[in-house]
KOLLUM-907010 format. One record per residue: residue in three letters; y, x, z of N, C-alpha, C in turn. Coordinates in nm, 2 decimals. Atoms other than C-alpha are relative to their C-alpha. Layout:
% residues N
  type    n_py    n_px    n_pz   ca_py   ca_px   ca_pz    c_py    c_px    c_pz
   ala       Y       X       Z       Y       X       Z       Y       X       Z
...
This chain:
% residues 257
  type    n_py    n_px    n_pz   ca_py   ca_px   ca_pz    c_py    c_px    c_pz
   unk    0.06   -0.07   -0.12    1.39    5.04   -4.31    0.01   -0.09    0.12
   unk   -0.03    0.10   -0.12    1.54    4.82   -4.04   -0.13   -0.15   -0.05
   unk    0.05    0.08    0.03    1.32    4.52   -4.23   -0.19    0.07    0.04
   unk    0.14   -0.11   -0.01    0.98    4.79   -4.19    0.01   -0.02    0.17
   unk    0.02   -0.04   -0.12    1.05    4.84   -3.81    0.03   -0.13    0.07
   unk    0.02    0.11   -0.10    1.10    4.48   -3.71   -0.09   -0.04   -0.05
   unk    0.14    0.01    0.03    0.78    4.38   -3.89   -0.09    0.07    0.06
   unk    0.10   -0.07   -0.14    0.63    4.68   -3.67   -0.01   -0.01    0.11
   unk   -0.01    0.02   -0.15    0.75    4.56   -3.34   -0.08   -0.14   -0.02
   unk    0.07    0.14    0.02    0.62    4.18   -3.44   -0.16    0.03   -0.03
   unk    0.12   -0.03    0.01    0.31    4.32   -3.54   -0.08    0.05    0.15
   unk    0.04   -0.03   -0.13    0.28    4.52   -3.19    0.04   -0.11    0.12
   unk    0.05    0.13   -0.13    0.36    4.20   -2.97   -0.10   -0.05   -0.02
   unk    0.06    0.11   -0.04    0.17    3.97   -3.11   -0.17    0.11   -0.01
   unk    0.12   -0.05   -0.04   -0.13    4.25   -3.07   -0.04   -0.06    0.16
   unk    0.02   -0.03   -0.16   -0.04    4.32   -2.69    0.00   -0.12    0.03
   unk    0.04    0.16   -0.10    0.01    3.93   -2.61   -0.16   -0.07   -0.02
   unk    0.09    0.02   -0.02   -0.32    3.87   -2.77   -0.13    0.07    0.09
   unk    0.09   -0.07   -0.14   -0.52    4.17   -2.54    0.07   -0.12    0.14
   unk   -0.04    0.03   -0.09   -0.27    4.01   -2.28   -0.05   -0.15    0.07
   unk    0.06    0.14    0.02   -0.39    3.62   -2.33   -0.06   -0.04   -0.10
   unk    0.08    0.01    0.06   -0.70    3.56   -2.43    0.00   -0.13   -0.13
   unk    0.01    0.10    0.09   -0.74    3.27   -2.69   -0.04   -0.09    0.10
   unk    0.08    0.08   -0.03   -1.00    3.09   -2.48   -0.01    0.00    0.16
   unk    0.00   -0.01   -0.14   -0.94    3.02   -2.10   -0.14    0.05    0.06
   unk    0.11    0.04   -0.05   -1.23    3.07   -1.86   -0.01   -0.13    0.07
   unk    0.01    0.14   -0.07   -1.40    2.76   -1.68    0.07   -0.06    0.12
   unk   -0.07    0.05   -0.11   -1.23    2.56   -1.42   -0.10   -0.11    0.00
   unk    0.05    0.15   -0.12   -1.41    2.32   -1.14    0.09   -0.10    0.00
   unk   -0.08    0.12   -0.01   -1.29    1.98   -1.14   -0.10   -0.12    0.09
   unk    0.06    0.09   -0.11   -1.38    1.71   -0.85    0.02   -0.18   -0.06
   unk   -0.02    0.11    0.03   -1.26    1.47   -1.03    0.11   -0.09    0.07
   unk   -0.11    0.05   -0.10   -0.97    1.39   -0.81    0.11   -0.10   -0.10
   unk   -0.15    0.03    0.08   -0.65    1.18   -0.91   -0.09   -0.15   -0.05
   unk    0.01    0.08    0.11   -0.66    0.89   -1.18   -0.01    0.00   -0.14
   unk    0.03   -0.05    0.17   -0.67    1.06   -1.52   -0.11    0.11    0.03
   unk    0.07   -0.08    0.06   -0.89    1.29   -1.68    0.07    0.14    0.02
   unk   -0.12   -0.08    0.03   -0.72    1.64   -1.63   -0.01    0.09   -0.13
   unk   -0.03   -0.05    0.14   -0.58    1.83   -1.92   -0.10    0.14    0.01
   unk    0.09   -0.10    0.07   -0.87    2.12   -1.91   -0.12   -0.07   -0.05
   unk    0.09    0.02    0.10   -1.07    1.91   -2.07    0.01   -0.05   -0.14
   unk   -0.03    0.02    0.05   -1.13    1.83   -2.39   -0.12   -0.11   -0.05
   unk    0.12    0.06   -0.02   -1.34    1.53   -2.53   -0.03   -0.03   -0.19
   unk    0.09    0.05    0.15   -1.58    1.48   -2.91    0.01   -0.13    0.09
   unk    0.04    0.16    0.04   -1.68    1.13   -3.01    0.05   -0.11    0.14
   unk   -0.06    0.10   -0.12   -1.42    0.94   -2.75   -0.05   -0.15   -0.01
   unk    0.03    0.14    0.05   -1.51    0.62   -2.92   -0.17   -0.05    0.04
   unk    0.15    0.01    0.01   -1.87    0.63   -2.84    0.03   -0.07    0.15
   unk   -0.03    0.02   -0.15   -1.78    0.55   -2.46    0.15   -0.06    0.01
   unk   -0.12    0.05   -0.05   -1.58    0.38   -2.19    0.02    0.12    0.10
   unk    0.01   -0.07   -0.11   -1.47    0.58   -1.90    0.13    0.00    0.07
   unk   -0.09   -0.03   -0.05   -1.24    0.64   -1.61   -0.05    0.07    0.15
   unk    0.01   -0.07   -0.13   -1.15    0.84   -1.31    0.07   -0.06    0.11
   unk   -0.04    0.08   -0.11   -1.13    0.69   -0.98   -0.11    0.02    0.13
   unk    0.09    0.00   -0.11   -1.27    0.74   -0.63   -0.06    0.15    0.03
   unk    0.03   -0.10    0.01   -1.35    1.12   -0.68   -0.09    0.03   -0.13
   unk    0.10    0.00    0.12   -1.57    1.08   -0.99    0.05   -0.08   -0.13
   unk   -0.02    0.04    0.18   -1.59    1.02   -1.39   -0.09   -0.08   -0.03
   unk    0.09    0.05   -0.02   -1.74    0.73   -1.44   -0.01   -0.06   -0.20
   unk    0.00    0.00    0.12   -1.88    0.71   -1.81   -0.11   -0.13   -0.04
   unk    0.14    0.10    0.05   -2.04    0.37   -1.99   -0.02    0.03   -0.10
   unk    0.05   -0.05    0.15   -2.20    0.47   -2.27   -0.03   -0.10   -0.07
   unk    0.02    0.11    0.10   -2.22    0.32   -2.60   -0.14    0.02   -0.07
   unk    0.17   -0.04    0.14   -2.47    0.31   -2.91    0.05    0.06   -0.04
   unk   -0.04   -0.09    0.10   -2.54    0.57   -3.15    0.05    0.13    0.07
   unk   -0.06   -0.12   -0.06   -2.48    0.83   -2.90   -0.07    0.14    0.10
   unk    0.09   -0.05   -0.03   -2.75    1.04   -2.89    0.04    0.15    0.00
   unk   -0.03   -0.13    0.01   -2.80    1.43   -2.82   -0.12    0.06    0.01
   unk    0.12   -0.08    0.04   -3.09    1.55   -3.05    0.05    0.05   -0.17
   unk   -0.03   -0.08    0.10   -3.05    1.57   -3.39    0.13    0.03   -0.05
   unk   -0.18   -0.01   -0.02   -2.67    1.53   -3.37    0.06    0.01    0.13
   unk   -0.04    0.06   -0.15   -2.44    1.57   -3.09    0.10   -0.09   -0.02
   unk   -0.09    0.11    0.04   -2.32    1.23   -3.09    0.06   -0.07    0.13
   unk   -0.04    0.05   -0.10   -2.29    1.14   -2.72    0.18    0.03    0.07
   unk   -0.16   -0.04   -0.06   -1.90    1.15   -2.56   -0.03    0.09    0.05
   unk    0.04   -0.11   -0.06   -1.87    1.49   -2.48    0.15    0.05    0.08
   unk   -0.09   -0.07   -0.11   -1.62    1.62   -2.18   -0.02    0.15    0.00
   unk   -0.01   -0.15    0.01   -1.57    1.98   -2.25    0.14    0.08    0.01
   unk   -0.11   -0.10   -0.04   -1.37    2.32   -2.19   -0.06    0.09   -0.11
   unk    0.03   -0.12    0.13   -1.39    2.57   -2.46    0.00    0.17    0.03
   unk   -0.01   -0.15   -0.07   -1.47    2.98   -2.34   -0.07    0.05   -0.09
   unk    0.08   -0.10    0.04   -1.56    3.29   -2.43   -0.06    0.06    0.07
   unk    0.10   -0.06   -0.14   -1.70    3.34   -2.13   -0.14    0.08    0.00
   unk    0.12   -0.04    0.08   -2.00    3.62   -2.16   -0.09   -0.07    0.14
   unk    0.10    0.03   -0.14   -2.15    3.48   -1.78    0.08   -0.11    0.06
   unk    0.04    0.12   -0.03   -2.11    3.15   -1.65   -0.13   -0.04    0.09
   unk    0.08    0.10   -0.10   -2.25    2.90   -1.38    0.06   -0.09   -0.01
   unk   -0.08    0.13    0.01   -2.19    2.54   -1.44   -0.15   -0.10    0.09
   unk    0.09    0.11   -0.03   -2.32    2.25   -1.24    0.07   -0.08    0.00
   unk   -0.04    0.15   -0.05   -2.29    1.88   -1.17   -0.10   -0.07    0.06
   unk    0.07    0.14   -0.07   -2.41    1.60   -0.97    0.06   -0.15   -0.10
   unk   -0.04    0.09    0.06   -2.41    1.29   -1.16   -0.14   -0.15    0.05
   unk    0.07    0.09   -0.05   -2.59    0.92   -1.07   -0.02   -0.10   -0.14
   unk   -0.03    0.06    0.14   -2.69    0.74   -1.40   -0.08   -0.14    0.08
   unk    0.05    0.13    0.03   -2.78    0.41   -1.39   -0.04   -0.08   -0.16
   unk   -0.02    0.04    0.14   -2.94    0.30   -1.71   -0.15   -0.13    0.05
   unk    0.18    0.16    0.09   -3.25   -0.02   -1.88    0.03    0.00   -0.09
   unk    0.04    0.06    0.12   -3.37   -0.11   -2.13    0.04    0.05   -0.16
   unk   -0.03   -0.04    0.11   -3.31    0.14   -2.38   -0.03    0.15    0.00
   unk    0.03   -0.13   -0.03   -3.31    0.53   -2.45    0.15    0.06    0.07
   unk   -0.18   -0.07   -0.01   -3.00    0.72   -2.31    0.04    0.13    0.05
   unk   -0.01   -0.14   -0.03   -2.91    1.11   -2.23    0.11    0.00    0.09
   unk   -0.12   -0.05   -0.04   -2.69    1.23   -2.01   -0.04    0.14    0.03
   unk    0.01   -0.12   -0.05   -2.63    1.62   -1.90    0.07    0.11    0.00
   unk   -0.06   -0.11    0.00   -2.48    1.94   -1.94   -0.03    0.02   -0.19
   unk   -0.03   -0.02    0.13   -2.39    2.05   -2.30    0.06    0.17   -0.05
   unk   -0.04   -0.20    0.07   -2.36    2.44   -2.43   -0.01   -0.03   -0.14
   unk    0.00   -0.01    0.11   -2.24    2.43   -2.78    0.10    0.07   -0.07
   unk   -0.02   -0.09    0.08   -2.16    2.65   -3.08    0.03   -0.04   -0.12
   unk   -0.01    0.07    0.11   -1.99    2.54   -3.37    0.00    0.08   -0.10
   unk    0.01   -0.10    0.10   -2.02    2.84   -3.54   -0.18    0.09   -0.03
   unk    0.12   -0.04    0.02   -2.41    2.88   -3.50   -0.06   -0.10   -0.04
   unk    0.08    0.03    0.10   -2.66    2.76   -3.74   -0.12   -0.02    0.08
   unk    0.14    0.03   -0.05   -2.99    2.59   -3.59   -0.11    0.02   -0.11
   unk    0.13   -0.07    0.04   -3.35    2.67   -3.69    0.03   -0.06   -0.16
   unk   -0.04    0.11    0.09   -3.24    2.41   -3.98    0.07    0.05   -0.11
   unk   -0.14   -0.07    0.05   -2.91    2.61   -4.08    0.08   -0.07   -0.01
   unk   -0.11    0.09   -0.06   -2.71    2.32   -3.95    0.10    0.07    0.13
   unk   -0.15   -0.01   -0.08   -2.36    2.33   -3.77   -0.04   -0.13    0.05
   unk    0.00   -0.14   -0.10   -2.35    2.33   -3.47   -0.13   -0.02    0.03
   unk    0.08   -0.02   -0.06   -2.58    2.46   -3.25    0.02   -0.01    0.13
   unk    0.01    0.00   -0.13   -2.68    2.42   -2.89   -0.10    0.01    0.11
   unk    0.12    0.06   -0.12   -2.86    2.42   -2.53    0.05   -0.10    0.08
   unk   -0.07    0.16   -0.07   -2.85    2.09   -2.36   -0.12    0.01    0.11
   unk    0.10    0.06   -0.12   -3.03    2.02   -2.02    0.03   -0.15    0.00
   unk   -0.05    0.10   -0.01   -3.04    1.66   -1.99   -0.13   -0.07    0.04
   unk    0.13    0.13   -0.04   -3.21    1.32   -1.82    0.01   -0.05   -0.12
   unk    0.04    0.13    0.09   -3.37    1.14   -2.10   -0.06   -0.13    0.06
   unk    0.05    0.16   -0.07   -3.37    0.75   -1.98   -0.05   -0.06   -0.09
   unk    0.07    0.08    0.07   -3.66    0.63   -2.15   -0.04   -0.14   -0.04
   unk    0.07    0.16    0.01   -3.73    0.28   -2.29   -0.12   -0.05   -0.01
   unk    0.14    0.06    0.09   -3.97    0.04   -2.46   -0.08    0.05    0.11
   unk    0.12   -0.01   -0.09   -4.28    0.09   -2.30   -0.02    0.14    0.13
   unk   -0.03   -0.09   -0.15   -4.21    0.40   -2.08    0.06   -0.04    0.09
   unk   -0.03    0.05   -0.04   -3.95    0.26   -1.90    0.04    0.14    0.15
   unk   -0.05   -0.09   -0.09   -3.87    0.59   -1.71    0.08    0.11   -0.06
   unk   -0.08   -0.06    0.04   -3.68    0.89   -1.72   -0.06    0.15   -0.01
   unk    0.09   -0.15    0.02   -3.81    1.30   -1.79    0.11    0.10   -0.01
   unk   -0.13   -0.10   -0.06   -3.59    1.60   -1.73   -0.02    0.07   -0.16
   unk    0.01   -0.10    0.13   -3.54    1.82   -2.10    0.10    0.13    0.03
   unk   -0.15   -0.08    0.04   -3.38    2.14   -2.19   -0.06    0.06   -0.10
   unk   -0.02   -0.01    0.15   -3.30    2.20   -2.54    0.07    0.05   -0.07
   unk   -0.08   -0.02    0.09   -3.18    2.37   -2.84    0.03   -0.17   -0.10
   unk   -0.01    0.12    0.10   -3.09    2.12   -3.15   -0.14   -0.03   -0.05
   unk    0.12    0.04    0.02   -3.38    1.91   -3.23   -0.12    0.09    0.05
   unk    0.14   -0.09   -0.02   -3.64    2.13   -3.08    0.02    0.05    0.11
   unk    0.03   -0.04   -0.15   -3.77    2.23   -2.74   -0.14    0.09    0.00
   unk    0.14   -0.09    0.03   -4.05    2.48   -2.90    0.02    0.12    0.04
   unk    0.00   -0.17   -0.01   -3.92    2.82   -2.81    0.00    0.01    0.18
   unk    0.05   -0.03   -0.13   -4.03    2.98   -2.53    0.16    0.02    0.05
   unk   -0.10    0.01   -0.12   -3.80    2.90   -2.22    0.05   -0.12   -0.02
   unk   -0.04    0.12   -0.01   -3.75    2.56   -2.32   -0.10   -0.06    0.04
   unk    0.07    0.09   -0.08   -3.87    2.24   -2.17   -0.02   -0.12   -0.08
   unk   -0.07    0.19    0.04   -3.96    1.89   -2.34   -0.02   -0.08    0.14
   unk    0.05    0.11   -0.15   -4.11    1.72   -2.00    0.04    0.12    0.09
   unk   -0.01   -0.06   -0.14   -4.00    1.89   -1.66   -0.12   -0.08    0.06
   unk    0.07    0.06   -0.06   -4.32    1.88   -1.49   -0.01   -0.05    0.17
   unk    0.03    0.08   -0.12   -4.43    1.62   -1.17    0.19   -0.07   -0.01
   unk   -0.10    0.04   -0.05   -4.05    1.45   -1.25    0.03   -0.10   -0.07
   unk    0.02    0.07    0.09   -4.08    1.13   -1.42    0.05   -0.13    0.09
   unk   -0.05    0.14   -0.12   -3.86    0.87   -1.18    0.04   -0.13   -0.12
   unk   -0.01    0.14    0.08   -3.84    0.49   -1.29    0.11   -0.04   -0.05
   unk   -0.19    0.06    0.03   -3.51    0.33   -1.50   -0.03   -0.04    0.14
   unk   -0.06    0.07   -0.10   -3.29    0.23   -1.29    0.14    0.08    0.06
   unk   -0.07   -0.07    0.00   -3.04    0.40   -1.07   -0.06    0.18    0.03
   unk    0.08   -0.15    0.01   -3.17    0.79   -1.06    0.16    0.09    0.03
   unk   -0.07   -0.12   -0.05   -2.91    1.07   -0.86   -0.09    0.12   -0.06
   unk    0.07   -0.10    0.04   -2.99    1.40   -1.00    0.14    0.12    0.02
   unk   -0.05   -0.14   -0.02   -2.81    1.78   -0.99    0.00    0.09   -0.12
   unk   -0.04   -0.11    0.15   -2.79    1.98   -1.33    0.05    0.16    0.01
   unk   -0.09   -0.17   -0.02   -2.70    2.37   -1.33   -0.07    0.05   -0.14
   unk    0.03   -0.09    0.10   -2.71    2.61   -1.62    0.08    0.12    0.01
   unk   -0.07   -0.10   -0.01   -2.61    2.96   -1.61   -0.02    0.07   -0.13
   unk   -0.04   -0.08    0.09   -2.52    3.20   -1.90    0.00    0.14    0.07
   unk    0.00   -0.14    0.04   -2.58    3.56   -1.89   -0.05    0.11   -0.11
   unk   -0.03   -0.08    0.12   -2.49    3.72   -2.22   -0.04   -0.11   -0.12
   unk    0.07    0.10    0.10   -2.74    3.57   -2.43   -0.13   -0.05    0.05
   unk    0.13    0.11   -0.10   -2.99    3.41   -2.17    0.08   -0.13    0.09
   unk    0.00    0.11   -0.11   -2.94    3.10   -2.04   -0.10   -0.05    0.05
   unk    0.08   -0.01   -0.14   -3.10    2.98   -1.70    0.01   -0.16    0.04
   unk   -0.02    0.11   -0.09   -3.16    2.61   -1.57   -0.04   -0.06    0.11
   unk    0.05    0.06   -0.09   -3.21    2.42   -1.27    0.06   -0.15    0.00
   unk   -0.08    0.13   -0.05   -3.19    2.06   -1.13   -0.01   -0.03    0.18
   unk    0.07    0.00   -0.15   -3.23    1.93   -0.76   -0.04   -0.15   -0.05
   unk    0.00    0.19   -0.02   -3.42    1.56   -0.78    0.07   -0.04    0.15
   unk   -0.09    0.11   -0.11   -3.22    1.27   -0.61    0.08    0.09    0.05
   unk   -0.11   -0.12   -0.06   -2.95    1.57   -0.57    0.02    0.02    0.08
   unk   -0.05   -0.06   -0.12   -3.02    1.70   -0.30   -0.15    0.11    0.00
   unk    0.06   -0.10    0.00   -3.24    1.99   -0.17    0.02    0.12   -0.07
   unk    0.01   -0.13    0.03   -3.31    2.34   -0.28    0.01   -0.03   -0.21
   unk    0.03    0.05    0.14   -3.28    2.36   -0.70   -0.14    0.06   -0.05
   unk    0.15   -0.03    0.05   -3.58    2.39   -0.90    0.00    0.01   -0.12
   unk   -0.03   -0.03    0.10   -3.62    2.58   -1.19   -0.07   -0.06   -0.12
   unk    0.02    0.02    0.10   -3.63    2.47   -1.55   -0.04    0.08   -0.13
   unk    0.05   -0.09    0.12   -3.66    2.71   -1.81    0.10    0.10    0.01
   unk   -0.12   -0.13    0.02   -3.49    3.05   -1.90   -0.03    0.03   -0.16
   unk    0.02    0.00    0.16   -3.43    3.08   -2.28    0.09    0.15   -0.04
   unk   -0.09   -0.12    0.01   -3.29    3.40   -2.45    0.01   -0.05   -0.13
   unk   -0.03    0.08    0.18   -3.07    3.26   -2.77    0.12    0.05    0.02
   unk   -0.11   -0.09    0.01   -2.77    3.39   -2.93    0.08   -0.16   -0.04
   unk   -0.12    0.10    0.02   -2.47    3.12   -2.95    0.13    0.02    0.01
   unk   -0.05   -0.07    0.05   -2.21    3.24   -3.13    0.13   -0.04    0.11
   unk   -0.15    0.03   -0.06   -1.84    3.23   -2.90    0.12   -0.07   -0.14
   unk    0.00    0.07   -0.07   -1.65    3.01   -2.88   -0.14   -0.07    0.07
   unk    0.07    0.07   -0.08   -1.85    2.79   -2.66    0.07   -0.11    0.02
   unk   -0.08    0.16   -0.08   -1.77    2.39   -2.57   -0.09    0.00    0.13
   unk    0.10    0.04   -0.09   -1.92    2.37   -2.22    0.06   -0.14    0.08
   unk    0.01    0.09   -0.11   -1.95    2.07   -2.04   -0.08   -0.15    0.02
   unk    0.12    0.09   -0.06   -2.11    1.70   -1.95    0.01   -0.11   -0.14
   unk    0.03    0.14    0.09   -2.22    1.40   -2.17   -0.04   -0.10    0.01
   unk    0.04    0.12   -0.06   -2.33    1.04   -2.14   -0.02   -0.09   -0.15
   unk    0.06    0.13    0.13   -2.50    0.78   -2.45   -0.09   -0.09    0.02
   unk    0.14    0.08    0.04   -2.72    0.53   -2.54   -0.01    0.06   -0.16
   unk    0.07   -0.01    0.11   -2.96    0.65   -2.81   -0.08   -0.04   -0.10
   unk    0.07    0.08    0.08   -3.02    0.37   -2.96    0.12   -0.05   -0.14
   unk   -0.08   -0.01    0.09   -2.83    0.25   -3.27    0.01   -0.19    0.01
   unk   -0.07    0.10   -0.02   -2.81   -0.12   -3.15    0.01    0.00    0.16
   unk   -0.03    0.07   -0.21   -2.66   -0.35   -2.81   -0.15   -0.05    0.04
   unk    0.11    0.11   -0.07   -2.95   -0.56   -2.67    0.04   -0.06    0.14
   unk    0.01    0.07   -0.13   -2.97   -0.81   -2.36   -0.03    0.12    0.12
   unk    0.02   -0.05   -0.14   -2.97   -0.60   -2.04   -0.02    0.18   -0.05
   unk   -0.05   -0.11    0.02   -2.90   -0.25   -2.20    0.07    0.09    0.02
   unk   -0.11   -0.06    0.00   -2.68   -0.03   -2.09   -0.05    0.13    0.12
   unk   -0.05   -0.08   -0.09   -2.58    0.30   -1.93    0.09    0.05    0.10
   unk   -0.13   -0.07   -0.07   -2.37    0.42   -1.69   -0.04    0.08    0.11
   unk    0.03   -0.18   -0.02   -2.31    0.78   -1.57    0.07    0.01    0.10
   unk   -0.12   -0.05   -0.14   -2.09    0.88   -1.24   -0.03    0.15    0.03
   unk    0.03   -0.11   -0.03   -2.04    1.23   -1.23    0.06    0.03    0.10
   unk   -0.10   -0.03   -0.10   -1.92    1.36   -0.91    0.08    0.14    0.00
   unk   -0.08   -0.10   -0.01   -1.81    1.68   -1.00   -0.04    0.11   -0.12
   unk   -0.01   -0.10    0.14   -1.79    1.96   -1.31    0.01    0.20    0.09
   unk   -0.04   -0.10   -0.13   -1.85    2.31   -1.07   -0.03    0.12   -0.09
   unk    0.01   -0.19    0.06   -1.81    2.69   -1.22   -0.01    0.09    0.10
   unk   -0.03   -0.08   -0.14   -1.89    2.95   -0.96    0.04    0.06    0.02
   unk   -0.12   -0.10    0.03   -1.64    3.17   -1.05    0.14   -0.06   -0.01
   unk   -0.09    0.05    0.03   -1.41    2.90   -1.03    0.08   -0.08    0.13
   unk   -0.06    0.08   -0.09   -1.17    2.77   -0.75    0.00   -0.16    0.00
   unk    0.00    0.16    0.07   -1.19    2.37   -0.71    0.05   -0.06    0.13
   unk   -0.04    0.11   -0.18   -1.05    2.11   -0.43   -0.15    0.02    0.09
   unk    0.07   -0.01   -0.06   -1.29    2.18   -0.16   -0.05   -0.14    0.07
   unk    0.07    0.14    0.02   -1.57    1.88   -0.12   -0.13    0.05    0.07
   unk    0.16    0.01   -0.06   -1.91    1.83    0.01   -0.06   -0.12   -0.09
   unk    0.07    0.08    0.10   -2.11    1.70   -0.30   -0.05   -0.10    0.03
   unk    0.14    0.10   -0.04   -2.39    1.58   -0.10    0.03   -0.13    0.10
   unk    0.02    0.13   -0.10   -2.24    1.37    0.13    0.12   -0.10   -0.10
   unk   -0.03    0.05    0.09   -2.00    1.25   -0.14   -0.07   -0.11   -0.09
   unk    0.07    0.09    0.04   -2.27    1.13   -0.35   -0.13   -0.11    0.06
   unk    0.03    0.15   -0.06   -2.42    0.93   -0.06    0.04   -0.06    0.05
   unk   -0.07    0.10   -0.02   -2.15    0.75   -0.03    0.02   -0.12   -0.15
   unk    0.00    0.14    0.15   -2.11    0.65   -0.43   -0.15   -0.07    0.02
   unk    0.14    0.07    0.04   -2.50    0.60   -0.45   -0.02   -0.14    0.12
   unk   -0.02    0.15   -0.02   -2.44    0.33   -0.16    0.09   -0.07   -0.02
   unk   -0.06    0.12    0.01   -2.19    0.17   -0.28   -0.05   -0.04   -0.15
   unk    0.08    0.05    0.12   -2.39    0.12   -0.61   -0.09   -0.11    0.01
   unk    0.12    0.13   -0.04   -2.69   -0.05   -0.46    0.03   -0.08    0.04
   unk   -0.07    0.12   -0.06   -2.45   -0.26   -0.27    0.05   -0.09   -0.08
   unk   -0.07    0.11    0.07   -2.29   -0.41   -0.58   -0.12   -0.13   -0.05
C-alpha cells in the first residue's frame, strides 16, 4: 500500500511541475551584447560556419554547402517554442560575391512532413545573394523547396540590390497557423510587406537566424559574411538599443575597412 501511494504522489508531481513548467521556454531578445553566444540559443550545422560576438553583433562567415532550400544546411542560431503567436525580427548587414548565399530568419518543424513527405519542414524569409551572371540579391519567403502556395514569395517585387554590402530588416510573425512577413530595404524606414501564408507546423518550433554559401565549392573572391545586430521578440524584454543608429555605425565601419 505505502509502495501504491508513493508511486501516486510521483505521478501527481511530476504532472503539476509539468502544467507548472512548460517543456519549451518562450522567445527571448538578444542584442548581442558581451563576448559569447548566450546560452538561449541553440545552433544546427556549427561546422558549416565561423562566427563570433563582439561589438553588439553576431558576426557569421559562412562556409560551403550551406544552403536553405532543399535542405536546411546553413548554420542555424535558434531557440526552440511552443509559442502559438510570435514576433521575431532582425537587422542584419551581409556582405557577400561571387557566389550564391542565404541569410534570414528560419521557422522550423521537425516533426512536419513537406509537400515531398520529408523531415523537416519550414518557413524561411531570406536574402538570396545571387551569383554567376545575376550578380545581385532578391528578397524570398518559403516553405521547403517551394515558394508555390499562395502567400509565398520567390522574387519580392522592385527589390533586387547589387552583391556587395546590402543592410536589410527581416520580421516574421506567427499567429496560430498564419505566418506574416516583412522587411525594411537598407534597414531603415517603414516595413514592407511580404507575404502572409496559412500552414500548419507542427510544435515544437526552432526559431531563429542563418547564414551560407550555397555553393558546394571555395572559389577566388567568394565569400559571405553576415552581421546581425540583434534577434528581437515583441513579447520579449532585451537590453535597450536603438537598431538604427546602431547599424549605421557597423555599416561604416565596414566600408571603411
Amino acid at each position: 500500500m505505502k509502495s501504491t501511494n508513493l508511486i501516486f504522489r510521483i505521478v501527481v508531481l511530476f504532472v503539476v511541475l509539468s502544467i507548472a513548467s512548460p517543456l519549451f521556454a518562450k522567445l527571448q531578445s538578444d542584442d548581442f551584447n558581451g563576448s559569447k553566444l548566450g546560452t538561449i540559443w541553440k545552433i544546427d550545422n556549427p561546422k558549416k560556419a565561423k562566427w563570433e560576438v563582439n561589438n553588439g553583433n553576431l558576426k557569421v562567415v559562412g562556409g560551403i554547402n550551406a544552403n536553405v532550400w532543399g535542405g536546411a544546411d546553413a548554420t542555424f542560431y535558434y531557440q526552440e517554442t511552443d509559442q502559438k503567436s510570435f514576433d521575431v525580427e532582425t537587422t542584419v548587414v551581409v556582405d557577400y560575391a561571387k557566389g550564391s548565399t542565404v541569410t534570414g530568419i528560419l521557422i522550423l518543424s521537425e516533426t512536419t512532413k513537406d509537400k515531398g513527405g520529408r523531415n523537416p519542414e519550414w518557413i524561411t524569409l531570406k536574402l538570396w545573394g545571387r551569383g554567376g551572371g545575376d550578380n545581385n540579391a532578391v528578397l524570398q519567403y518559403q516553405r521547403r523547396e517551394d515558394d508555390g502556395l499562395e502567400g509565398l514569395v520567390g522574387t519580392q517585387p522592385d527589390y533586387i540590390p547589387p552583391a556587395g554590402i546590402i543592410p536589410i530588416s527581416l520580421r516574421v510573425k506567427r499567429d496560430g497557423n498564419t505566418y506574416e512577413s516583412w522587411f525594411k530595404p537598407n534597414a531603415k524606414g517603414d516595413w514592407v510587406s511580404v507575404g502572409k501564408v496559412d500552414y500548419v507546423l507542427n510544435d515544437p518550433l526552432k526559431v531563429g537566424i542563418y547564414a551560407g554559401i550555397a555553393e558546394d565549392a571555395e572559389a577566388d573572391g567568394r565569400k559571405l559574411t553576415a552581421e546581425f545586430d540583434y534577434f528581437h521578440e515583441a513579447s520579449s524584454k532585451s537590453t535597450s538599443v536603438n537598431p538604427k543608429n546602431r547599424l549605421a555605425i557597423k555599416w561604416g565601419e565596414i566600408k571603411n575597412k
